[in-house]
C-alpha positions as MATLAB code, in Angstrom:
seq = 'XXXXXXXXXXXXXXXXXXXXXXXXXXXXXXXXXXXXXXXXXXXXXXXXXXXXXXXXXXXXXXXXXXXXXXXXXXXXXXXXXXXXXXXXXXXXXXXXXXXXXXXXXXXXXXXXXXXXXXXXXXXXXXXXXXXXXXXXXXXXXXXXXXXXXXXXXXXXXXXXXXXXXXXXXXXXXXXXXXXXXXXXXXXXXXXXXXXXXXXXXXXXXXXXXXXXXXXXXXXXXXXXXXXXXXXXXXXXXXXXXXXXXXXXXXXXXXXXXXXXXXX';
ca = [
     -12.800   61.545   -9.544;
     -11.935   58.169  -10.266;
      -9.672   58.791  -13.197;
      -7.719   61.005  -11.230;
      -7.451   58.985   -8.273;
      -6.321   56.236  -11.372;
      -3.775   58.705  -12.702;
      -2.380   59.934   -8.870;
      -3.420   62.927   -9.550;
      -5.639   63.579   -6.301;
      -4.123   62.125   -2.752;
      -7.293   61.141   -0.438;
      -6.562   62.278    3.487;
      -5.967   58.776    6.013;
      -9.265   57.496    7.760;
     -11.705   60.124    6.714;
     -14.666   59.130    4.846;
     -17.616   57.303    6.047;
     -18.769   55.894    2.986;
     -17.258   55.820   -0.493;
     -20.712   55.760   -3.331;
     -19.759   54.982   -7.270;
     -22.739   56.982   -8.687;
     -24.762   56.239  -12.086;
     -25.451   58.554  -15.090;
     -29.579   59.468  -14.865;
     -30.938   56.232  -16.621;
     -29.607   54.040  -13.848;
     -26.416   52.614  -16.011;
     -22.768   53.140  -14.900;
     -20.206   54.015  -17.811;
     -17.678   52.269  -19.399;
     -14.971   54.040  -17.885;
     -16.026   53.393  -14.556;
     -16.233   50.423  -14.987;
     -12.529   50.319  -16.286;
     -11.340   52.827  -13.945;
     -12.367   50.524  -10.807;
      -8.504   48.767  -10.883;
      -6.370   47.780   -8.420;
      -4.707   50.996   -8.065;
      -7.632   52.899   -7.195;
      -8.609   50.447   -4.835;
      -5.367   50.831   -3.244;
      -6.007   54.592   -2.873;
      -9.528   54.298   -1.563;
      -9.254   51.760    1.095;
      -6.638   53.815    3.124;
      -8.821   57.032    3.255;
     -11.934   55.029    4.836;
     -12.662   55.110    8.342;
     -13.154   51.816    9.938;
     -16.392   50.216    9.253;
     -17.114   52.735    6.043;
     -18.338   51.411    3.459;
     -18.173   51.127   -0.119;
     -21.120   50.918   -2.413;
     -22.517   51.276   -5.803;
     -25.916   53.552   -6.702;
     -27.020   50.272   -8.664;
     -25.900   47.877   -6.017;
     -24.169   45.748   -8.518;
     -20.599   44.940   -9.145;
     -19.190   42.034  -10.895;
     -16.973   38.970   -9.912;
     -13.628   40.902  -11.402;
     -14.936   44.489   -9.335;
     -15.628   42.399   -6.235;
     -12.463   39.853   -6.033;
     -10.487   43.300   -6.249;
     -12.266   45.102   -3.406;
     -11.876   41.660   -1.856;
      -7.793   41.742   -2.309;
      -7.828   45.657   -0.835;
      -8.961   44.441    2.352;
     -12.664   44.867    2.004;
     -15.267   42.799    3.742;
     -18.617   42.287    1.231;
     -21.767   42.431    3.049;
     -25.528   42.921    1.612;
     -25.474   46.460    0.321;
     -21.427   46.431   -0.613;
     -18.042   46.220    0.936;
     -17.272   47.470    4.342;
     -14.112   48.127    5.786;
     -13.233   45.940    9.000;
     -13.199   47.628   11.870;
      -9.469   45.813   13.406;
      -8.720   46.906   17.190;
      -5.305   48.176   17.813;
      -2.690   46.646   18.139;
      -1.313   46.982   21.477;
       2.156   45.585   22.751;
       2.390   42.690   25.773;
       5.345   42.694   27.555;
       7.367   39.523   28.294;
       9.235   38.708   31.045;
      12.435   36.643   30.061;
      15.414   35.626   32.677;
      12.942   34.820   35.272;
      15.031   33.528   37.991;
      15.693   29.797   39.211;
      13.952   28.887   42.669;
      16.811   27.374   44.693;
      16.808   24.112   45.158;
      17.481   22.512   48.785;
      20.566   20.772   49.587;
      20.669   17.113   48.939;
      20.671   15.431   52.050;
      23.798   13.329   52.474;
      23.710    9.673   51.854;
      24.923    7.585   54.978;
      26.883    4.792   54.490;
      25.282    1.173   55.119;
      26.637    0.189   58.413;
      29.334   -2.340   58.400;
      27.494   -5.664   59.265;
      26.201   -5.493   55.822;
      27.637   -7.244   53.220;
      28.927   -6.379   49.670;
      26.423   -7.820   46.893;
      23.484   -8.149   49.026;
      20.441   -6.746   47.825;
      17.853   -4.794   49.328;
      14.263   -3.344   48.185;
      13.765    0.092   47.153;
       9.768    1.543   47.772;
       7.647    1.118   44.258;
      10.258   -1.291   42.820;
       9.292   -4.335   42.781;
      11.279   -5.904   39.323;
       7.951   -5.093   36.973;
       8.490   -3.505   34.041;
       7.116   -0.145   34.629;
       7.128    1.490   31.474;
       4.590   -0.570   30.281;
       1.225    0.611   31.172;
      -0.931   -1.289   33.019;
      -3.967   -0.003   30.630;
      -2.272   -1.920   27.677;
      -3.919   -4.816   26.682;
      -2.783   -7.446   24.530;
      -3.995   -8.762   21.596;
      -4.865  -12.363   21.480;
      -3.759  -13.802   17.908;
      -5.607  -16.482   17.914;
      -9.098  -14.261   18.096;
      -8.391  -12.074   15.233;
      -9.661  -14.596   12.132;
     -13.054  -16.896   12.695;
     -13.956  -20.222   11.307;
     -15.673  -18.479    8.454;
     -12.065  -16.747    7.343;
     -10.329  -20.338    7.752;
     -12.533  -22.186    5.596;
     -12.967  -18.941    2.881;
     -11.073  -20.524   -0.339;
      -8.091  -18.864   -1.142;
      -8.407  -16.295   -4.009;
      -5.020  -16.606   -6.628;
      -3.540  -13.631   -7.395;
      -4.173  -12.368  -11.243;
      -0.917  -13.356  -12.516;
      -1.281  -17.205  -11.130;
      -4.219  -17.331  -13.229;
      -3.849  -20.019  -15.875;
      -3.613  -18.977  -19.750;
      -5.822  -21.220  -21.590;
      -4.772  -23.964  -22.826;
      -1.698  -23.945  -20.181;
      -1.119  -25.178  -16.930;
      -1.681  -22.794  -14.414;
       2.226  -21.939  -12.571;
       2.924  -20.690   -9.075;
       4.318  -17.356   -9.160;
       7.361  -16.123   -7.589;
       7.857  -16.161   -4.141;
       4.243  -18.057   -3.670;
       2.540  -18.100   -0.738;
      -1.089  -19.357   -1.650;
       0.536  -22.966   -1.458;
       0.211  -23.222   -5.356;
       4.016  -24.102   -5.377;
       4.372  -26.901   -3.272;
       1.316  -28.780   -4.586;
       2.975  -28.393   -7.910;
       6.098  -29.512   -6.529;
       4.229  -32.575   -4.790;
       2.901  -33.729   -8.342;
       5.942  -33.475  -10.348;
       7.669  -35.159   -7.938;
       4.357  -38.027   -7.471;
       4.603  -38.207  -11.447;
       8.501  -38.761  -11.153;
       8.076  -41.993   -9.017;
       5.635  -43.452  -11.061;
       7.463  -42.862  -14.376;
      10.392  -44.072  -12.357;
       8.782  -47.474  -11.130;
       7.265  -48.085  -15.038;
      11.173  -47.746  -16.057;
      12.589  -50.044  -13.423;
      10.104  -53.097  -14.283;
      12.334  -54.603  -16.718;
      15.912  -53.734  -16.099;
      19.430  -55.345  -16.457;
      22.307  -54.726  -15.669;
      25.392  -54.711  -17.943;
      26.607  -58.010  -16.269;
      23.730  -60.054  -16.351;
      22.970  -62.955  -18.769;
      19.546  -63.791  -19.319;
      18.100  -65.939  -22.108;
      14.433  -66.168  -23.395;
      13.354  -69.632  -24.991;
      10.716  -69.418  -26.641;
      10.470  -72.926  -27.614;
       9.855  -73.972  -23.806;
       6.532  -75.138  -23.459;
       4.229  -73.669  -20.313;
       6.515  -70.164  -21.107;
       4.359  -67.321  -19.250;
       2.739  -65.217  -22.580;
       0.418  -62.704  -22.871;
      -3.310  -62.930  -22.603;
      -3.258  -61.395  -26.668;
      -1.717  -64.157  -28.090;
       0.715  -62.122  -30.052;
       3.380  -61.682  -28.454;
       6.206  -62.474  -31.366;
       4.512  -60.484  -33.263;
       5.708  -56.755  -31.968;
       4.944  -54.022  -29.586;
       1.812  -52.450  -31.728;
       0.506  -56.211  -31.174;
       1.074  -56.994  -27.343;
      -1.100  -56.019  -24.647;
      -0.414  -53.904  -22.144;
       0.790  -56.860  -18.943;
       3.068  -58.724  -22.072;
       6.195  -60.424  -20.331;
       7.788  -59.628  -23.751;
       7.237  -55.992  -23.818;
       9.986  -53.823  -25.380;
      11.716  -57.068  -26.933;
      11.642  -57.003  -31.348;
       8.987  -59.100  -33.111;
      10.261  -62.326  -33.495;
       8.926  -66.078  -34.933;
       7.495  -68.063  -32.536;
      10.155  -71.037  -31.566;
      13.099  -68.833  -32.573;
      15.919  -68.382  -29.017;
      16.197  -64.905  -28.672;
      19.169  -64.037  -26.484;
      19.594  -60.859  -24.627;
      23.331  -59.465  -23.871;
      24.022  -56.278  -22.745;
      20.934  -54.763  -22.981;
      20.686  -56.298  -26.764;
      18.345  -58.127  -28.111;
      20.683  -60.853  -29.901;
      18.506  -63.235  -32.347;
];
């Protein structure tokens, strides 16, 4: 039967069988070609010809997942002993009522003019208004700002970002657009390291019109605490009032012009 039903051979009547049964041969085993012959198609031509609530089942009670996902897609419901077919109610049709008509509004009463002891401009108080904003509601609370971190999140050390992190070897740089205040204390010691490299530069400085001469020979001349003052830079300490001046013999005038060391 079920090769014919596969071929459309054999047309099954419209909501007439109570149960559809897929029998065995006599050892209990279904064939091959039942087994093959269980497609969508016949599935298609089955499902119609079942009454509502039949059901479908196999002599072995066994089908597998590609058998059952079909009977599934016909419409079939599976239960414990097989498919059933639902048992859907009729559809029946609900009128609706459209154009309903409008309930007549009354008249708006007409609106008297004030009387003529009042003036233009003045104001006067209308019921429920009393200049609130109503549109706010009065459930709303606000937020206080002020509540929303703790001491413990105030004093909690700032975690840098994994691109501030410093290479090794390098000095760690604020990235762009910082806000972890990595910038401006970078900023503050450049600009610290600035003055002081500044203030070492101005300690001995003259100007292109000034005319200052170093004697040597003078006795009671301030020298360094080293001793060795004429004899270079490598040999003068660090406070030497001739810092920066050529080595020179002791005795010898040593002029400075310009910015020159004239000897």
């Amino acid at each position: 039967m079920l090769d014919r039903l596969s071929t459309g051979i054999v047309s099954l009547p419209s909501d007439t069988y109570d149960l559809v049964l897929i029998l065995t041969d006599s050892d209990g085993s279904r064939r091959a070609e039942a087994l093959q012959l269980l497609t969508r198609d016949v599935y298609t031509a089955l499902v119609p010809a079942m009454k509502s609530g039949a059901k479908l089942q196999t002599e072995d009670n066994a089908l597998n997942a590609s058998e059952a996902m079909e009977a599934v897609l016909a419409g079939l419901v599976q239960n414990e002993t097989g498919f059933e077919k639902p048992n859907y109610e009729q559809a029946s049709a609900v009128p609706l009522k459209f154009g309903l008509k409008k309930k007549k509004t009354p008249a708006a009463a007409p609106v008297q003019a004030p009387p003529m002891g009042i003036q233009f401009g003045s104001g006067f108080a209308l019921d429920g208004m009393n200049g609130s904003n109503h549109d706010r509601d009065d459930n709303d609370e606000l937020i206080n700002e002020d509540t929303l971190l703790n001491e413990e999140d105030l004093t909690r050390p700032i975690m840098p970002p994994p691109e501030c992190q410093p290479k090794t070897g390098r000095r760690r740089k604020a990235c762009k657009d910082c806000t972890c205040g990595l910038a401006d204390r970078l900023e503050a010691e450049d600009k610290e390291r600035r003055e002081n490299a500044d203030k070492s530069l101005n300690v001995m400085k003259l100007n292109t019109d000034d005319l200052a001469e170093l004697d040597f020979t003078v006795e009671g001349k301030q020298t360094g605490s080293c001793g060795s003052c004429a004899l270079g830079d490598a040999f003068r300490c660090a406070g030497c009032p001739y810092l920066g001046l050529p080595a020179f013999k002791p005795g010898q005038e040593v002029q400075i012009l310009n910015d020159v060391a004239q000897l």
